[in-house]
LOMITOR-607397 format. One line per field, with one value per atom (N, C-alpha, C): residue in one letter; atom name; residue number from 1; y, x, z. Coordinates in nm, 4 decimals, padded with zeros to 6 digits. Layout:
code: [A  ...]
site: [CA  ...]
pos: [NUM  ...]
y: [Y  ...]
x: [X  ...]
z: [Z  ...]
***
This chain:
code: [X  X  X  X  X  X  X  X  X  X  X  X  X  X  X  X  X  X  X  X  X  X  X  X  X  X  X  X  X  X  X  X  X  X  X  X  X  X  X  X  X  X  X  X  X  X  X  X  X  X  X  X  X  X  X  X  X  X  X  X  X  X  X  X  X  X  X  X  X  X  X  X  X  X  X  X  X  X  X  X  X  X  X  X  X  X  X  X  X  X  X  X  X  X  X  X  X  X  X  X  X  X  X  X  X  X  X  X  X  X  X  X  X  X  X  X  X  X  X  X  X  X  X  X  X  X  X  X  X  X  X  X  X  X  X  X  X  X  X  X  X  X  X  X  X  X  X  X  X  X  X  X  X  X  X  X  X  X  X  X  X  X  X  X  X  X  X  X  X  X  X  X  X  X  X  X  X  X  X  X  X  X  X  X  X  X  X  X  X  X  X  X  X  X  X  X  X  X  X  X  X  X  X  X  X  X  X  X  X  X  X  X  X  X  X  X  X  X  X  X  X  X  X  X  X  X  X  X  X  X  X  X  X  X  X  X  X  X  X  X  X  X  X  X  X  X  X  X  X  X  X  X  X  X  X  X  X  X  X  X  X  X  X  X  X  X  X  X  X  X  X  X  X  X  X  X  X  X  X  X  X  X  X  X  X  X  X  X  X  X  X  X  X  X  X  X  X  X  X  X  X  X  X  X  X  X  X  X  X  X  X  X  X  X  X  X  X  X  X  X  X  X  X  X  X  X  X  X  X  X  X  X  X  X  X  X  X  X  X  X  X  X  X  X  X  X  X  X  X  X  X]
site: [N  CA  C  N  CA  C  N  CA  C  N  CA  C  N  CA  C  N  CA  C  N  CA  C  N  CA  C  N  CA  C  N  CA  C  N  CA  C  N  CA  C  N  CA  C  N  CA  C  N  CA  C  N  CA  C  N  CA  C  N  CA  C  N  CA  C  N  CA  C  N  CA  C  N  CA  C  N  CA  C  N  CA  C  N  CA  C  N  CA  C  N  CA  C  N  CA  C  N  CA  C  N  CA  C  N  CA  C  N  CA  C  N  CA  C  N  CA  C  N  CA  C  N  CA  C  N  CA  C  N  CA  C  N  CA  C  N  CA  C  N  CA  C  N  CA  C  N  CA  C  N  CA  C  N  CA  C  N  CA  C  N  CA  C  N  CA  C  N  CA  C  N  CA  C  N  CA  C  N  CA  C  N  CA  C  N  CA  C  N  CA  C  N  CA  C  N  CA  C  N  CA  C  N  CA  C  N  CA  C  N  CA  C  N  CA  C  N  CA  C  N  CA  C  N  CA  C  N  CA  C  N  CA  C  N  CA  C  N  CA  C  N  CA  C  N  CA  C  N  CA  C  N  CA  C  N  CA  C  N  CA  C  N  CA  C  N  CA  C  N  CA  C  N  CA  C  N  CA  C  N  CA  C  N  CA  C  N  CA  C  N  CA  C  N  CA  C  N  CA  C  N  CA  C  N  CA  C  N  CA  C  N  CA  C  N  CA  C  N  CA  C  N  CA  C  N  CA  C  N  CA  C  N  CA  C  N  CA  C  N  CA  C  N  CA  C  N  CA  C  N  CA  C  N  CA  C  N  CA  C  N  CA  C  N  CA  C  N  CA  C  N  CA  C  N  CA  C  N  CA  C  N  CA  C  N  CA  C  N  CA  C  N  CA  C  N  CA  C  N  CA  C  N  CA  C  N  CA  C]
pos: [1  1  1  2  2  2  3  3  3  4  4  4  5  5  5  6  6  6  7  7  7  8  8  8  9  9  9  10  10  10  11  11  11  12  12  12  13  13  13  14  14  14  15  15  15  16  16  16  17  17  17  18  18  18  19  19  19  20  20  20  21  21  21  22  22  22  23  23  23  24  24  24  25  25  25  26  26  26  27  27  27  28  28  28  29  29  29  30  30  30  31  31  31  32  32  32  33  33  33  34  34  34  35  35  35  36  36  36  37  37  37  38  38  38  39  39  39  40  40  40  41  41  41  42  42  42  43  43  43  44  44  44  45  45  45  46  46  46  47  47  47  48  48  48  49  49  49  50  50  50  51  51  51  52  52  52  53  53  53  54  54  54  55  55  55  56  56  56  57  57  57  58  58  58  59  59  59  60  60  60  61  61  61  62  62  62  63  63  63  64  64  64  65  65  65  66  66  66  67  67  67  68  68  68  69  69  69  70  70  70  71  71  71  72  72  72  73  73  73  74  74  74  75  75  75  76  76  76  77  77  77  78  78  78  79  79  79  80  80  80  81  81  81  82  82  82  83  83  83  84  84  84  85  85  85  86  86  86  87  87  87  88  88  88  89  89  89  90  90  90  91  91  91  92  92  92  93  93  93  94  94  94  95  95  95  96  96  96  97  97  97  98  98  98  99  99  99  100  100  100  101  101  101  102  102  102  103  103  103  104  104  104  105  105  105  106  106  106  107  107  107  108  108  108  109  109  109  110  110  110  111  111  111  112  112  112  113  113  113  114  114  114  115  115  115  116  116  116  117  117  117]
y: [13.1649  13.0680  13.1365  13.0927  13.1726  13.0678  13.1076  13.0199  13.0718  12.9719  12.9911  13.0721  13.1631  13.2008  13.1471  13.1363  13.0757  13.1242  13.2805  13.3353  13.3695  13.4160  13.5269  13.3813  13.4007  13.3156  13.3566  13.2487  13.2633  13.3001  13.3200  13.3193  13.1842  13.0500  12.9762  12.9564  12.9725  12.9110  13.0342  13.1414  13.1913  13.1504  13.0756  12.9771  12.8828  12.8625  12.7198  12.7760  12.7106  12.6960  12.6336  12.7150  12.6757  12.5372  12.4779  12.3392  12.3084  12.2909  12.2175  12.0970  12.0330  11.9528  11.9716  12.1259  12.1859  12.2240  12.2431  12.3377  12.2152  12.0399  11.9735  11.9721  12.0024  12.0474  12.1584  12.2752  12.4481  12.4231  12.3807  12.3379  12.3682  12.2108  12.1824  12.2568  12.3094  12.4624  12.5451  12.6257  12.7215  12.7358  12.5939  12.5855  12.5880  12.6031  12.5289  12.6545  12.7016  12.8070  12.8342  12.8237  12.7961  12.9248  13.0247  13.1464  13.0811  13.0359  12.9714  12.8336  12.7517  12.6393  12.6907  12.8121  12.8582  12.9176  12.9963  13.0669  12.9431  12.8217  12.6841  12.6331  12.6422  12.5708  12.6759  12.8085  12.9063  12.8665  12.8549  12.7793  12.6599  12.6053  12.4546  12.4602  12.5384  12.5636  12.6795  12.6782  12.7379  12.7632  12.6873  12.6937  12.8200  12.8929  12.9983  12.9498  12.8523  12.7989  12.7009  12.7023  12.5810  12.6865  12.6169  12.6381  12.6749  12.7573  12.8189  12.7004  12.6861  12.5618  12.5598  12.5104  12.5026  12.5552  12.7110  12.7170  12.6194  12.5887  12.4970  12.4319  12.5592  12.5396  12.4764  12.4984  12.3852  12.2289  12.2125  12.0928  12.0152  12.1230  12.0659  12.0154  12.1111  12.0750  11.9622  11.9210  11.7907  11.6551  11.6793  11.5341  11.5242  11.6556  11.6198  11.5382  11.5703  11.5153  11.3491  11.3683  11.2632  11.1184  11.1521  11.0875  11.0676  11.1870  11.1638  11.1291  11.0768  10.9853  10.8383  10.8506  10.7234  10.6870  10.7893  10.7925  10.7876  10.7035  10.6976  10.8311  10.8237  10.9914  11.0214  10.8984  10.9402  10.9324  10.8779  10.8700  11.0246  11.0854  11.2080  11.2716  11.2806  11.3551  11.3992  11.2577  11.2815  11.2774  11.2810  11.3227  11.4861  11.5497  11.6743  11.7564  11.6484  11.7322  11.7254  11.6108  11.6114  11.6156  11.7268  11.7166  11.8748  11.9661  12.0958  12.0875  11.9831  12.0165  12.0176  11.9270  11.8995  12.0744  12.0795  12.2120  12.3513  12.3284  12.4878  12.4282  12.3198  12.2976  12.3344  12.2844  12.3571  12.5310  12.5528  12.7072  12.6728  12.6124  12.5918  12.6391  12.7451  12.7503  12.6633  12.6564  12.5846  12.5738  12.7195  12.7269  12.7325  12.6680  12.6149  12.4652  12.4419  12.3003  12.2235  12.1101  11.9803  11.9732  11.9652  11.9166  11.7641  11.6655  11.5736  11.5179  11.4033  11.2780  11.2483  11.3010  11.3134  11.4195  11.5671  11.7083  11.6344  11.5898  11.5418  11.4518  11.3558  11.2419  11.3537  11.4279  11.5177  11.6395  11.6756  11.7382  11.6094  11.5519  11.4522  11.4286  11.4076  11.3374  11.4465  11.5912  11.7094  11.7275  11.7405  11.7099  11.6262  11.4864  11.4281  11.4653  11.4951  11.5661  11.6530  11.7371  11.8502  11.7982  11.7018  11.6821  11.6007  11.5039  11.4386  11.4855  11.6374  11.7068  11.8352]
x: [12.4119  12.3681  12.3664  12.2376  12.2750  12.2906  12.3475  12.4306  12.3436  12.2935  12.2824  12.3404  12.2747  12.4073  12.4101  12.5264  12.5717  12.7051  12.7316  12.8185  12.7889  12.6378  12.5997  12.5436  12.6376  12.5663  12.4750  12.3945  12.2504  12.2730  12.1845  12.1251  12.1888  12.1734  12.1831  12.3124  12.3905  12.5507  12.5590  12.5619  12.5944  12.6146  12.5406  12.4840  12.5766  12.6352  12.7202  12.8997  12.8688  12.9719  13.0911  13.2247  13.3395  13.4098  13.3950  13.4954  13.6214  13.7516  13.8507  13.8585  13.7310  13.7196  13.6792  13.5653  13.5505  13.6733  13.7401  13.8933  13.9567  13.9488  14.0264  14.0535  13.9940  13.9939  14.0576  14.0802  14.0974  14.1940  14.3221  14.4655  14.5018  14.3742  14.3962  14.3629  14.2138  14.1475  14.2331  14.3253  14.3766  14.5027  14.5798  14.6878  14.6310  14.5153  14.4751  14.4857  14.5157  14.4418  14.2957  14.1836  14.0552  14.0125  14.0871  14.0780  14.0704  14.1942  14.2313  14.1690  14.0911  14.0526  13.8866  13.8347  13.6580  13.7221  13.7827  13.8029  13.8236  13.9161  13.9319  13.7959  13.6974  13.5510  13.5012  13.4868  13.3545  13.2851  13.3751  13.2665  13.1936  13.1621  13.1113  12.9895  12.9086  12.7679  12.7400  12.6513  12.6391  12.4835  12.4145  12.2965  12.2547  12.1130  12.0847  11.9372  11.8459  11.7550  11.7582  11.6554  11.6148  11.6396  11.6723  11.7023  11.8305  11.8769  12.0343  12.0755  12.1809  12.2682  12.3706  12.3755  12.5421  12.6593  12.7407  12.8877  12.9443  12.9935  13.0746  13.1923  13.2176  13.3317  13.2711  13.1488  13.1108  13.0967  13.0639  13.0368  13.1666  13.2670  13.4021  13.4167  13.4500  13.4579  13.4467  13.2893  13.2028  13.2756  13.3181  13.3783  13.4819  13.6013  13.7429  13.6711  13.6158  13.5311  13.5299  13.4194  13.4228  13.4992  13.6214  13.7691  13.8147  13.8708  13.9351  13.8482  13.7010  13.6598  13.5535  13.6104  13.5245  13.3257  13.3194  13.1805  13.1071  12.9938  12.8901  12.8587  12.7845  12.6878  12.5368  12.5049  12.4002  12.4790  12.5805  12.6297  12.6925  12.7314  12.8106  12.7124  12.5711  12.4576  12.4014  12.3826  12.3784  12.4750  12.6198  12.7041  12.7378  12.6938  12.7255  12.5478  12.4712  12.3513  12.4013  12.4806  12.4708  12.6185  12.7179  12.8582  12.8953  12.8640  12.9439  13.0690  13.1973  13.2631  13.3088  13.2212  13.1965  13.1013  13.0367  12.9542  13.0306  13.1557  13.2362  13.3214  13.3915  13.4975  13.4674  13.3308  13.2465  13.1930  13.1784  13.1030  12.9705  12.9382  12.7870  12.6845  12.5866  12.5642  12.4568  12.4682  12.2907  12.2028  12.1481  12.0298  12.0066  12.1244  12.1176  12.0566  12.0394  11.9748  12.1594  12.1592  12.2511  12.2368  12.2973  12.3117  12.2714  12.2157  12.1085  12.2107  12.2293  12.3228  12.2961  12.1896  12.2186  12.2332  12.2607  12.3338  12.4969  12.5402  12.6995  12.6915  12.6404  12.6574  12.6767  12.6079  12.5381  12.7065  12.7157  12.8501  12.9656  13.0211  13.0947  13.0747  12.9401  12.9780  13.0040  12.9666  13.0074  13.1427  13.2533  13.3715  13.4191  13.4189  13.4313  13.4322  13.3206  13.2463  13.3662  13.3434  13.4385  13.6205  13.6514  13.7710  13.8373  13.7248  13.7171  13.7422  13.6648  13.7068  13.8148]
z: [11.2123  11.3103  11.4461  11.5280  11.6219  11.7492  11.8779  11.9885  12.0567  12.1443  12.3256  12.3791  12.4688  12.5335  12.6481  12.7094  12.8428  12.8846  12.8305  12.9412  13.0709  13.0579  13.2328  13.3130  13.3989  13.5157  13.5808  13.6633  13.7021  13.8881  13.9245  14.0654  14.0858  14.0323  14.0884  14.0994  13.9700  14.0083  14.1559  14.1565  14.2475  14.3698  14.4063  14.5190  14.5642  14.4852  14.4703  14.5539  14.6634  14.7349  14.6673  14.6745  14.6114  14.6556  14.6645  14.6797  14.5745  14.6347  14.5683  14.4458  14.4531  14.3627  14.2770  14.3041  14.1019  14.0506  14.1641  14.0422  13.9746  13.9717  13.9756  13.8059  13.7146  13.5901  13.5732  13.6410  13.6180  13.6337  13.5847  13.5466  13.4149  13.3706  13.2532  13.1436  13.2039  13.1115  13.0980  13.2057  13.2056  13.1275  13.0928  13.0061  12.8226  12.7754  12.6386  12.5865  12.4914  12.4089  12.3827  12.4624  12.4253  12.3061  12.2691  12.2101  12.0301  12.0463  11.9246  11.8234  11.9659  11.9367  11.8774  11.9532  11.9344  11.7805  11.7212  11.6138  11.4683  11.5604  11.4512  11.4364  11.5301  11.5384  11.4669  11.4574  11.4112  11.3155  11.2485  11.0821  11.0723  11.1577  11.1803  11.1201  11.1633  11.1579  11.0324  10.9525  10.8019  10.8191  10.9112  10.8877  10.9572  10.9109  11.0083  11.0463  11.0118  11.0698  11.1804  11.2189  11.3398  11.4960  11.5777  11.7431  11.7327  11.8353  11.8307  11.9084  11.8651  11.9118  12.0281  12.0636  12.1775  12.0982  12.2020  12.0528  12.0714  11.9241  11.9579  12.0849  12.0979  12.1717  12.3198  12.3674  12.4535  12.4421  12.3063  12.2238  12.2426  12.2421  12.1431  12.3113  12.4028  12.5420  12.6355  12.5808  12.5896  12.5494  12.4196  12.3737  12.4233  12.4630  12.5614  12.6558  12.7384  12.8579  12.8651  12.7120  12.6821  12.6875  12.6351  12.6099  12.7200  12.7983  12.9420  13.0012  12.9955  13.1210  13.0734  12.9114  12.8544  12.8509  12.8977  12.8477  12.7399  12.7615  12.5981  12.6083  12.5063  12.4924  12.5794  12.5930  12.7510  12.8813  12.8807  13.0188  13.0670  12.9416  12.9577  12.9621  12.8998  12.9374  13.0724  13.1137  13.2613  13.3487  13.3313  13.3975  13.4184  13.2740  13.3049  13.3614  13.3595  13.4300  13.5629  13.6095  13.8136  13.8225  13.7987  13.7975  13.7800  13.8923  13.8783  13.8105  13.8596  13.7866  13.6215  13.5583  13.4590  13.4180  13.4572  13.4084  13.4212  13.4892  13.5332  13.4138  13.3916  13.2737  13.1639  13.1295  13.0111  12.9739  13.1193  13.1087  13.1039  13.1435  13.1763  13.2484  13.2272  13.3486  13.4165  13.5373  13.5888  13.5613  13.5383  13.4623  13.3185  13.2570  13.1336  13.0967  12.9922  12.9840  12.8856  13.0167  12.8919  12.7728  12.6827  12.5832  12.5533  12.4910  12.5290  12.4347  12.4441  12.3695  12.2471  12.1647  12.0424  11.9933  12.0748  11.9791  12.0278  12.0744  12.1492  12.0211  11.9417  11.8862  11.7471  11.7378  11.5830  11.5910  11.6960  11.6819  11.6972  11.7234  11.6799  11.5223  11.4894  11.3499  11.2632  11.3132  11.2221  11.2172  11.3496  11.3317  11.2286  11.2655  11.1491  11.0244  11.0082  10.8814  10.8209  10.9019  10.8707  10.8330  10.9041  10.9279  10.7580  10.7304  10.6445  10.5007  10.5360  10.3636  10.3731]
***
């Protein structure tokens, strides 16, 4: 399967003046194992056709999000299109495209999925 990539940031994040209120997440990131949690996700995906997907571990990212701020799956859509800090918690970059509320709905039900057997 192959992933998006969205390690190299763009011209544009560059741009982006630091404010205190993106870090207001970079606490909580910085205490998680995110190492451990991408290696528990790797196997999610089996398929090697179609569009490369979001790694998981952004996906997985998305639905914390999710939880700690009660959002549907379009609301979190367009929250993380107009929400630097939502897009630095994730690793997102700018010139990446959101994840659209039904790959967020389609990874949820794969969790599940997965969890179930």
């Amino acid at each position: 399967m192959s992933w998006k990539n969205t390690q190299q940031n763009s011209f544009a994040d560059s741009l982006v003046v630091d404010h205190k209120s993106l870090s207001e997440l970079d606490d909580v990131h910085n205490i998680i194992n995110w190492n451990e949690i991408e290696q528990t996700l790797s196997n999610l995906y089996s398929s090697i056709r179609g569009a490369p997907s979001y790694p998981p571990l952004i996906m997985f990212k998305i639905l914390i999000l999710q939880a700690w701020y009660g959002l549907s799956d379009e609301a979190l859509e367009k929250q993380i299109a107009r929400d630097l800090m939502f897009r630095r918690f994730i690793d997102l970059s700018l010139s990446e495209n959101v994840p659209d509320h039904s790959s967020i709905w389609r990874f949820r039900q794969l969790l599940s999925t997965k969890k179930a057997t």
